[in-house]
N, C-alpha and C positions, 0 to 999 in steps of 0.2 A: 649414592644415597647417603644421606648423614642423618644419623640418628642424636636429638634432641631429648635430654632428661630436660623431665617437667616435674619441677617439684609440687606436692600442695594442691592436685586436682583436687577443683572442687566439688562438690554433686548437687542436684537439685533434689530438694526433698519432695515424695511425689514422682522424683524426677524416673523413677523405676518403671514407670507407665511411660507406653510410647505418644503419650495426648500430651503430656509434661513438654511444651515451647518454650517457655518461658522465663524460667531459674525466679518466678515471682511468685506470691501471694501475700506474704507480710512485707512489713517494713523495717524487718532487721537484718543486717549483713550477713552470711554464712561463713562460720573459719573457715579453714582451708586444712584437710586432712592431712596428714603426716606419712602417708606413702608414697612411691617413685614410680614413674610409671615409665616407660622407653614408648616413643613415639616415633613412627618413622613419618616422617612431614609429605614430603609427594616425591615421585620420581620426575625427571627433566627439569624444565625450566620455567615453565609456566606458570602465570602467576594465580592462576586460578585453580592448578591442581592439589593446592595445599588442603588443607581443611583444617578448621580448627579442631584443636583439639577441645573436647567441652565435657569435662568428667562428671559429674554428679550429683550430688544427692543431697538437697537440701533446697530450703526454699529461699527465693531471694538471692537476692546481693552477687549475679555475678558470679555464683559458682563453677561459672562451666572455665575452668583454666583458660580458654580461649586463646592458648599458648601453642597452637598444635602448626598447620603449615604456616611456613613463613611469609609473609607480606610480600611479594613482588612487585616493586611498581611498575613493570614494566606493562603495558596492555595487551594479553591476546588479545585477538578481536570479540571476543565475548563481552568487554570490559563494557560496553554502549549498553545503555540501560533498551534493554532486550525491548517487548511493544507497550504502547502510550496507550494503552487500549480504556476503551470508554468504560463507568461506570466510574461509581466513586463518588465523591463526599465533597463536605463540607461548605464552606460560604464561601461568596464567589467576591473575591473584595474588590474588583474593580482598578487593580492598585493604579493610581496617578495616571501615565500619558498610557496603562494599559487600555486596547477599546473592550466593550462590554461583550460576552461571549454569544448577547441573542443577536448582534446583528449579522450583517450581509457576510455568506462569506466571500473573502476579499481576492481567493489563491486561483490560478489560473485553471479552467475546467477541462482544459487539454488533457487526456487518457495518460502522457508520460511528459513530463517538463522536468529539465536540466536544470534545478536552482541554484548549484553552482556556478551556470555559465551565466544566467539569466540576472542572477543578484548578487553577483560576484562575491559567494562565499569563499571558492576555492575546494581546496581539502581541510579539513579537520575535523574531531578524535571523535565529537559525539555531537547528538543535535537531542530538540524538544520541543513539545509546542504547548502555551499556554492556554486558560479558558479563553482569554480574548486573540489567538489563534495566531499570536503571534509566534514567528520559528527563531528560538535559541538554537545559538553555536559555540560549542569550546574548543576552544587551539590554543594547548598548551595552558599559557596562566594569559590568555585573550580571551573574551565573553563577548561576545556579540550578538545583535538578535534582532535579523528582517523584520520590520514594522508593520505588522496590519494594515494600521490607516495609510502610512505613506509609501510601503512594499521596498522601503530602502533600508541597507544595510547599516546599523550603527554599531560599532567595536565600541568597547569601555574604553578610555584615552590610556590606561597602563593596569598593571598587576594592582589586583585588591584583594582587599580579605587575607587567605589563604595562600593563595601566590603570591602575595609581596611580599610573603613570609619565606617563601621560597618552596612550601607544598609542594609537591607535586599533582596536575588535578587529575580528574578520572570521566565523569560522567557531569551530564545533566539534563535536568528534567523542569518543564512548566510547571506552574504552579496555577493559584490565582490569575486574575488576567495583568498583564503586567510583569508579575513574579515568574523569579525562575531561582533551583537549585543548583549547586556545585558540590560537585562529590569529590574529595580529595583521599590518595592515602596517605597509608601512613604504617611502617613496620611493628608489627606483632611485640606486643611487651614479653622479654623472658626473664631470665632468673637474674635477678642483681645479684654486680658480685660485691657489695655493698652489707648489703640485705640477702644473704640466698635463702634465710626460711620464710620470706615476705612472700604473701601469696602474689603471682607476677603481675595481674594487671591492677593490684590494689594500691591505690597513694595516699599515704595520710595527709588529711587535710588540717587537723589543728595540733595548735604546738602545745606544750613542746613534744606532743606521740599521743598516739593514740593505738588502744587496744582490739582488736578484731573480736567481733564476739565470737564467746568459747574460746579462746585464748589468753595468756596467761602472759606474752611479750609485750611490752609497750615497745609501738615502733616508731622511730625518732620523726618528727619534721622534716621532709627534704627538700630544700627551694630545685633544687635537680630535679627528683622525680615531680614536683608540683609540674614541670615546664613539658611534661610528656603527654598534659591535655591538651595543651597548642598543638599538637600534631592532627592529621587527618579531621574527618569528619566532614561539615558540609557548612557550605554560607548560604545566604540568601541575595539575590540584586535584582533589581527592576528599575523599569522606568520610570525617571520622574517627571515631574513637572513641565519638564523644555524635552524632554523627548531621549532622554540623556541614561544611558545604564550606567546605575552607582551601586555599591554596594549597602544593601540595607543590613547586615548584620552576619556574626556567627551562632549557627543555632548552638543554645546554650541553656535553655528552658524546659526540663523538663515538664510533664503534665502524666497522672498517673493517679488514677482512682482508688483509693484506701479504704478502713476502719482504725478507727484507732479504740485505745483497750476497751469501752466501752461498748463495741459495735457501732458507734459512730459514724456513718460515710464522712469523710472528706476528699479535700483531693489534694495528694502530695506531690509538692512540686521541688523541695530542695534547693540549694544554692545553686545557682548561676557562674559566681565567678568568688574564686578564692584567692585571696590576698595578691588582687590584681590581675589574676589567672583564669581567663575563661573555661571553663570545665569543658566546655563542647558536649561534644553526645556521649553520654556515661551511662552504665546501668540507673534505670529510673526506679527502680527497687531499691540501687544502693550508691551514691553518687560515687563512693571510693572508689566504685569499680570502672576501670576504662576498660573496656571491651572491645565496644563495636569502633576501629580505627580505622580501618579502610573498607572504603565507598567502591564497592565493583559493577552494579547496577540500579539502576533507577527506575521507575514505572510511575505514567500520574494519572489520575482517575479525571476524565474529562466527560464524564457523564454519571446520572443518579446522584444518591442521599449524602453522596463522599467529595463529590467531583471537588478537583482542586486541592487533595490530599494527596500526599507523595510518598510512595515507598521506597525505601533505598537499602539495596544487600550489600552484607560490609561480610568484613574477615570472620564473623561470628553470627551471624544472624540478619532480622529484617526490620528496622526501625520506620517508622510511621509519623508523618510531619505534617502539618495541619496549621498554616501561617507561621508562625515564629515558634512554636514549643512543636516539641515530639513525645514520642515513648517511643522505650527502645524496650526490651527486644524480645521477639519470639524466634524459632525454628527448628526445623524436622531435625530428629537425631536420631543415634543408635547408639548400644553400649555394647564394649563388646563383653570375655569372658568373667574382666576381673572389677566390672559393674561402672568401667569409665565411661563417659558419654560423651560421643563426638558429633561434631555440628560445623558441617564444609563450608567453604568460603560461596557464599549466594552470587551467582551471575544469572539465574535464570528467575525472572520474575516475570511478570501478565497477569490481567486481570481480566477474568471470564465474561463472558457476556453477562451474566446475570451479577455481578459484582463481585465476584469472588477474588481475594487475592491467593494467585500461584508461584508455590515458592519452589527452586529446584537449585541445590548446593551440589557438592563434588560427588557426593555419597546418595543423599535422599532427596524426597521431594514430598510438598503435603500443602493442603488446601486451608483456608479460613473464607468464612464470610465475616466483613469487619463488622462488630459494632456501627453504630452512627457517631459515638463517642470515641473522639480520636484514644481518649485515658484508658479507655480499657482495652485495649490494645494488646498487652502482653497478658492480659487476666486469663489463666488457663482451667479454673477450676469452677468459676459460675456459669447454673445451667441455665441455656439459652443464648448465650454472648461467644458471639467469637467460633461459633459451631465449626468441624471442619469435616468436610465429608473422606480426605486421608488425612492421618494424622501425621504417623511418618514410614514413610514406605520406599521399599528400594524396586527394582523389575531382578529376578532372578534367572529370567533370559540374557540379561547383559551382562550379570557380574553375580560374582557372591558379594555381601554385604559389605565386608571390609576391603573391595578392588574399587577403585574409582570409577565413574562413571563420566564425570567430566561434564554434568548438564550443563547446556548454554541459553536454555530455552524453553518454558514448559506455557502451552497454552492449549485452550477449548474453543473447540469450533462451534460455529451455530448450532448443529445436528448432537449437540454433548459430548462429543468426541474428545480425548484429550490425545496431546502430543507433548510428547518431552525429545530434545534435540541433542545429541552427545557432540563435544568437539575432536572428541575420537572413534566413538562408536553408532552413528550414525542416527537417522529418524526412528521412533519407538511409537504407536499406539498403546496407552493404558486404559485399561479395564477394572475400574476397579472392582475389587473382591469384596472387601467388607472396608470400613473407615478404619476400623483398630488394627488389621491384618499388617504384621511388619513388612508385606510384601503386597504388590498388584502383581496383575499377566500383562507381560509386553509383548506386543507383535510388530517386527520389522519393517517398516514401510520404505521403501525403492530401494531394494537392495540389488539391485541389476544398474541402477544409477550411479557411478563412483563418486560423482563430486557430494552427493547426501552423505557420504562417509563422514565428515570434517562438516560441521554443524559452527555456525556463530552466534545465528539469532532467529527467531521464530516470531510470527505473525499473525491471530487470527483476522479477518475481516467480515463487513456485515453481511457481504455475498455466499458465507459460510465456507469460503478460500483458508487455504493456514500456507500463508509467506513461506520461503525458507530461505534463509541466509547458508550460502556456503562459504567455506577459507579460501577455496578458489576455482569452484567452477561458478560462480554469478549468481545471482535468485533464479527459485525456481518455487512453483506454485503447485500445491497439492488443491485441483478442483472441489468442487463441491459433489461431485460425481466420483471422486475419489482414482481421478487420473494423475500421475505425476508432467507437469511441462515446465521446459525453460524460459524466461519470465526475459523477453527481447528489452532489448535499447536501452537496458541502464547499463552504464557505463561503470567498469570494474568488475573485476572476475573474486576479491575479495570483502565480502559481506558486513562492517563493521558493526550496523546495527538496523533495527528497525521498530519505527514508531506510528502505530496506527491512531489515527483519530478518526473514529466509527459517527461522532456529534454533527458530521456535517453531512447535506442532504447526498453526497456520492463520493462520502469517504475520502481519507489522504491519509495514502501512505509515503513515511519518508523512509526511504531506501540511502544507507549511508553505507558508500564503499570507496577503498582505496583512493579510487580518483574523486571522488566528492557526493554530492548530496542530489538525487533522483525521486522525482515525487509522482507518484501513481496514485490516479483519479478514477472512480467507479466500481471499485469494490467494495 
């Protein structure tokens, strides 16, 4: 284990309350404190056992150091944005050769179909489905995405966006009809040895320096550090007009609901791209701040007031995209004795039957109901918006607060039921106690089953089923009667991911493992 100093945690103010997701409310940057904290990052290899580390106290800008585990590019199998599950937001834009999401569905009504052999996917790393229900695929820095109307395969002709930059990518997830995202990462900013009293994910943006507020250093321009927002984050591509996946852009837009000093609403969006340098996805509170850099899971809302808005958990949190702009970020944290607050790398994402977004990191896990306004998204402190029935809460049958828990998974079954899924510690039923309680009651579920030990990805369906992805005993299916079985004929003993889409009239689930892509009908 290697112990990382972090200089300059920063805190959310507010941030002292466990309801504090945020690190937002104004529109000014927070400094960065002046003491040292020793961080131990994760034990083993795993890229998702990290957590970041996210210290403090103050409001705005980015304060959580988000310097804590280190970025792994490598993918457990967690890395597949966990299920596509229905509810969700926004305009449904139809995009170009995407088809429209009311018509026929087009996918075959067979109980279990091989869409790998059937549309000569193959294997590869993640899949997604759009409002117009078309099925995306990533391999590697390859995008491709079975066509609705014509049911045939089209790859992008080479690396775009982010992989022709040489990225490495992560996830993906539908969008719009038409649209689809790409989640790349990208390694964890630390201490420059340049700059070592710079707080670590902040870059100055004008020349010739700029001051952090409540600080007293002007810190120089660096065409270097400017080049550390080209890293990770997410693109957009769809189809256009001939049928063709191109890429339509790097998201780079924030969108972000304010007051300014008069109590004024407006809405702050910030620049885009600096001296030729796309900013990508930055704290939306405080553009200096890079954060959220690598993309571990994705989730898209294909049904209700959201559908077509996409959630993505990065190294620090849960950012929220809604066509071309986003907000970034909220998520569950804890402090420990000497008041740092830490906030784990997100692979566990779903959204409940009734629209909820479920969020579960290394450490914690906690609920939101979104807004319908994608901007208010990270807003922690206005009542009525963004309610959360947990805020952040650990299970104290699995671990004490500061051992990992390693979620891969957390979702709600029809019956309210919730399930969160460890990649070490097995299937969990939560109860919750109260929303503010730093902790819920977890009860064990199939612990006479070894391959539920070793969790990847989680499922609800509208049959009130909840999927389970294992590392390598195959899916297996928690009934609505509350029986454990193993889930026949997909092929692959390891789990990568899975994406429910509840919008159609007998459900499809994609079942993505080792050997390729399996799609179950009637749940």
């Amino acid at each position: 284990m290697v112990n990382r100093r972090l200089l300059g945690l920063g805190v959310c103010a507010g941030a002292v309350m466990l309801s504090a997701w945020g690190c937002g409310g104004s529109d000014s940057p927070t400094a960065p404190i002046d003491d040292t904290d020793t961080i131990n990052p994760r034990p083993g290899v795993d890229a998702g056992t990290g957590g970041d580390t996210d210290a403090g106290t103050e409001v705005d800008a980015g304060t959580d150091a988000g310097t804590g585990g280190e970025t792994d590019a490598g993918t457990d199998a967690g890395t597949g944005g966990e299920t596509d599950a229905g509810t969700g937001g926004g305009t449904d834009a139809g995009t170009d050769a995407g088809t429209d999401a009311g018509t026929v569905d087009p996918w075959p009504a067979d109980p279990v179909t091989n869409y790998s052999d059937r549309y000569g996917i193959g294997r590869v790393k993640s899949v997604g489905i759009d409002l117009g229900r078309n099925v995306w695929v990533l391999d590697g820095d390859r995008i491709g995405v079975v066509r609705a109307d014509t049911q045939k395969l089209v790859w992008v002709p080479g690396p775009v966006g982010q992989a022709a930059a040489g990225q490495p990518s992560s996830v993906i997830c539908g969008g719009e009809a038409g649209r689809a995202y790409v989640g790349y990462y990208a390694d964890d900013l630390g201490v420059d040895p340049e700059w070592p009293d710079i707080h670590t994910n902040f870059i100055v943006t004008a020349k010739p320096c700029e001051v952090p507020v409540n600080e007293t250093t002007c810190f120089p321009f660096s065409t270097r550090r400017l080049q550390f927002y080209k890293q990770g984050d997410v693109d957009a591509v769809k189809l256009d007009a001939s049928g063709q996946v191109v890429l339509e852009g790097h998201i780079n837009q924030s969108r972000r609901a304010n007051k300014d000093a008069n109590g004024n609403p407006f809405i702050q969006t910030g620049p885009s791209v600096v001296d030729g340098v796309s900013l990508g996805i930055r704290n939306s509170n405080d553009h200096h701040f890079d954060e959220d850099r690598a993309m571990y899971s994705c989730t898209s809302v294909l049904r209700g007031p959201n559908k077509g808005d996409v959630f993505f958990g990065s190294n620090h949190g849960v950012t929220r995209i809604r066509g071309l702009t986003y907000n970034a970020h909220r998520h569950p944290v804890w402090f420990d004795a000497k008041g740092s607050q830490y906030a784990g790398y997100t692979y566990g994402l779903g959204i409940s039957p009734d629209g909820d977004v479920l969020i579960a990191n290394e450490w914690n896990f906690g609920t939101v109901t979104p807004d319908t306004k994608m901007e208010n998204w990270d807003d922690t402190t206005t009542p009525g918006i963004n309610q959360q029935k947990v805020k952040s809460s650990y299970l104290p049958e699995v671990n004490s607060q500061a051992d990992f828990d390693s979620w891969r998974g957390f979702q709600q079954t029809t019956d309210k039921k919730y399930y969160l899924g460890s990649k070490d510690l097995g299937l969990w039923e939560m109860t919750i106690l109260s929303a503010n309680n730093p902790f819920q009651k977890g009860t064990r579920i199939g612990a006479d089953v070894p391959a539920l030990s070793n969790i990847n990805a989680l499922a609800s369906t509208n049959d009130g089923s909840l999927f389970i992805g294992t590392n390598a005993g195959g899916l297996y299916r928690l009934t609505p009667g509350k029986t454990v079985e193993k889930v026949a004929n997909v092929r692959g003993n390891k789990v990568l991911q899975l994406v429910y889409d509840g919008s159609t009239a007998s459900g499809m689930l994609l079942v993505l493992t080792s050997e390729g892509l399996t799609v179950l009908r009637g749940y």
